[in-house]
Structures are given as C-alpha cells and as structure tokens.
C-alpha atoms as a printed R data frame, in Angstrom:
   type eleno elety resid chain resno       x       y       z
1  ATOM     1    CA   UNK     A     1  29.552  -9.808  10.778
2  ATOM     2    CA   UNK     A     2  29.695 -10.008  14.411
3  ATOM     3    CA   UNK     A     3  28.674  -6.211  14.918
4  ATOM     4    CA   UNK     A     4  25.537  -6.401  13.160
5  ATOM     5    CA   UNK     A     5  24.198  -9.075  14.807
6  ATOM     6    CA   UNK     A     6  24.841  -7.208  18.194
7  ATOM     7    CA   UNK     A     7  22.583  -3.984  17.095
8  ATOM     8    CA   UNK     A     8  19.476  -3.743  18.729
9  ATOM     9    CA   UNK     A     9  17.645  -2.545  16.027
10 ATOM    10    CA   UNK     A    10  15.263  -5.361  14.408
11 ATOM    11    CA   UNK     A    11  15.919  -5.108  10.940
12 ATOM    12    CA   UNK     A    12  20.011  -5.095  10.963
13 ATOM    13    CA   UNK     A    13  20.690  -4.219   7.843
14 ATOM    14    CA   UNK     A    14  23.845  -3.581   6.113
15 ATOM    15    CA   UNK     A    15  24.215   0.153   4.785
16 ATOM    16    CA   UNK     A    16  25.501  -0.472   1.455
17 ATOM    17    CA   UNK     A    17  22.123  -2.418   1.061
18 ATOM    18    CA   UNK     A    18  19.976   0.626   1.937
19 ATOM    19    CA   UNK     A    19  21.662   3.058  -0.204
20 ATOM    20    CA   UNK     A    20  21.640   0.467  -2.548
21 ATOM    21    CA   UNK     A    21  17.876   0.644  -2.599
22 ATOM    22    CA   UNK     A    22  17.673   4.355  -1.818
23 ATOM    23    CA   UNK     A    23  19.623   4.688  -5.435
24 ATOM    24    CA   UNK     A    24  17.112   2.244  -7.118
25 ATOM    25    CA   UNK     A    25  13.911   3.918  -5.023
26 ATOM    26    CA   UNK     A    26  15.406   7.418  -6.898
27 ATOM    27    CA   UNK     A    27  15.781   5.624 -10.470
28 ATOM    28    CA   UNK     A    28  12.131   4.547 -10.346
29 ATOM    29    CA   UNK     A    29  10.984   7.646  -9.145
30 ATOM    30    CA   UNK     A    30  12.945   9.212 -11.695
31 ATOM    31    CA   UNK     A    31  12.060   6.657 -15.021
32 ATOM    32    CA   UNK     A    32   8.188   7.862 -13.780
33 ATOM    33    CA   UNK     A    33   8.481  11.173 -13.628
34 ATOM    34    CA   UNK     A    34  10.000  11.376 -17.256
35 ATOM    35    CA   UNK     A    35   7.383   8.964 -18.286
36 ATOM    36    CA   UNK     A    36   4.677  11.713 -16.758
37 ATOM    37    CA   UNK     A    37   6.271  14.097 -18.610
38 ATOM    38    CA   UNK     A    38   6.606  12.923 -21.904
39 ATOM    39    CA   UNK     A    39   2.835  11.294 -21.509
40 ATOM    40    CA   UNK     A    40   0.591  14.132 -19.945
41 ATOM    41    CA   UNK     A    41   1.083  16.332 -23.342
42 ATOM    42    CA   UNK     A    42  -0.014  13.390 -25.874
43 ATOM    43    CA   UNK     A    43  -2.541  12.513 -23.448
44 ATOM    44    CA   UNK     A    44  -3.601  16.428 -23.293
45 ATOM    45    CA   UNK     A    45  -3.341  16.688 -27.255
46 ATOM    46    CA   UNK     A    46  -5.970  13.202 -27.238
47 ATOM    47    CA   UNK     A    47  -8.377  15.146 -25.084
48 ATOM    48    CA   UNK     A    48  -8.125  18.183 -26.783
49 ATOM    49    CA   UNK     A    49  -8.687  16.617 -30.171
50 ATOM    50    CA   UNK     A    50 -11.318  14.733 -29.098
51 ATOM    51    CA   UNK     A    51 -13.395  17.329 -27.384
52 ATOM    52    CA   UNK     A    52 -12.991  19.830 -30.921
53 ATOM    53    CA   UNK     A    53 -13.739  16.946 -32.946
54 ATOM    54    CA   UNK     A    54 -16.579  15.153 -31.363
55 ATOM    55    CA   UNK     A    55 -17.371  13.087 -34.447
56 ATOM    56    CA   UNK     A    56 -14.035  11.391 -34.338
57 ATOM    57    CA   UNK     A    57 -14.374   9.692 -30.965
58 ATOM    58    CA   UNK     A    58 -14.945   6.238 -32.237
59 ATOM    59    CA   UNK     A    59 -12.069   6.809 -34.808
60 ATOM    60    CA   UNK     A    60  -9.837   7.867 -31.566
C-alpha cells in the first residue's frame, strides 16, 4: 500500500503481521510453560529417587 511505504519508520510493517506474531510469540511461551510444568515434578521425583536410592543410579 501506498501509506506504508511513506512511514518513516525502517521496518514498515503491516499490523496484522505483528499481532500475528505477538499471538504466536504468546503460544510458544505458553506450550513451554506447560511443558515446565508438567516436567519439573518427574524431573524432581528422578532426583529424589535417585538421591534415596543411591544403588539404583546406573538402573536410572
């Protein structure tokens, strides 16, 4: 469009393409959160079974 190329800003982009990638910036952020979440506890359960059973660590 003629407007955009009239901004002065260098990087004229279109704002449906930045909230475009604001929404996909929050779905990432959001699918690694969830994946935080639901790994920290089975990574906290490995720890914790491996430091009360130290004779299990090659097993583990």
């Amino acid at each position: 469009c003629p407007a955009c190329s009239a901004l002065p800003c260098p990087a004229a982009l279109p704002k449906h393409i930045l909230d475009i990638w604001v929404i996909v910036l929050i779905i990432l952020a959001t699918i690694l959160i969830m994946t935080a979440l639901v790994l920290c506890p089975a990574t906290a359960v490995i720890i914790y079974r491996v430091r009360t059973h130290p004779t299990r660590n090659g097993i583990v």
